[in-house]
C-alpha positions in Angstrom: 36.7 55.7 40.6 34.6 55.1 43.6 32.3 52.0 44.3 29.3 53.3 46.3 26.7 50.6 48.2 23.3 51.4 48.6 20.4 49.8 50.1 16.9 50.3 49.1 13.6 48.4 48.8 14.1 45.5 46.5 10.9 46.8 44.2 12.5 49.9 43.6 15.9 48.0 42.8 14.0 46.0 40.2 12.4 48.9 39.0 15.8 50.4 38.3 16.9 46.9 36.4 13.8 47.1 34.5 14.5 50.6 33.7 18.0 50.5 32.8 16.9 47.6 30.9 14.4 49.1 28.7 16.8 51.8 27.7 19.7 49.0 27.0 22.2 50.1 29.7 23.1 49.4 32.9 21.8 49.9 36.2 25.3 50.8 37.1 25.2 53.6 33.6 21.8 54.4 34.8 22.4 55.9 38.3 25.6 57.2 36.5 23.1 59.4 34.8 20.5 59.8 37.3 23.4 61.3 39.6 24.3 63.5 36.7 21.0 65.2 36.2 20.4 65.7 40.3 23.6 67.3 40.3 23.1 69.8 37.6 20.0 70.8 39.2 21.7 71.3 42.0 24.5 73.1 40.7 21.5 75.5 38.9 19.7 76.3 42.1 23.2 77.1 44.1 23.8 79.2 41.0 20.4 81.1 41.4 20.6 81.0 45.1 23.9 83.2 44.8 22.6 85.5 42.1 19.3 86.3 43.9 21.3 87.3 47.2 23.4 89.4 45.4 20.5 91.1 43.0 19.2 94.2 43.3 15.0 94.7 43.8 15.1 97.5 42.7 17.1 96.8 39.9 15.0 94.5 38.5 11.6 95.9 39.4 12.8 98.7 36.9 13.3 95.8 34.5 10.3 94.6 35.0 8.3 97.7 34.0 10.3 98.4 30.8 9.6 94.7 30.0 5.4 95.7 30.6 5.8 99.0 28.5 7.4 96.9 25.4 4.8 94.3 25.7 2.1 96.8 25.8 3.5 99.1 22.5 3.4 95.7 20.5 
């Protein structure tokens, strides 16, 4: 495990404590988690970042217009 120092303005650090506080953890478990969610975002958009270079336009215009002609027979 890795310790990691950061600096920030002390009314966002006691914004954290008061957060971390109001959900009973730790400010130590909260950035824990914070980290967790920023990085699965991240991981998502990479994800769709690849996909969309490799995709098709045409492709998926196609898609697109069968989508339209089911919506419009319901």
């Amino acid at each position: 495990m890795t310790t990691l120092t950061i600096r920030m303005p002390d009314d966002k650090a006691n914004r954290l404590k008061a957060l971390a506080q109001s959900r009973n953890i730790s400010v130590n478990k909260l950035i824990e988690e914070l980290s967790t969610i920023a990085l699965t975002e991240f991981d998502a958009q990479v994800r769709f970042e690849v996909r969309a270079a490799r995709a098709n336009a045409e492709q998926g215009l196609t898609l697109l217009d069968e989508l339209d002609t089911l919506e419009a027979a319901d």
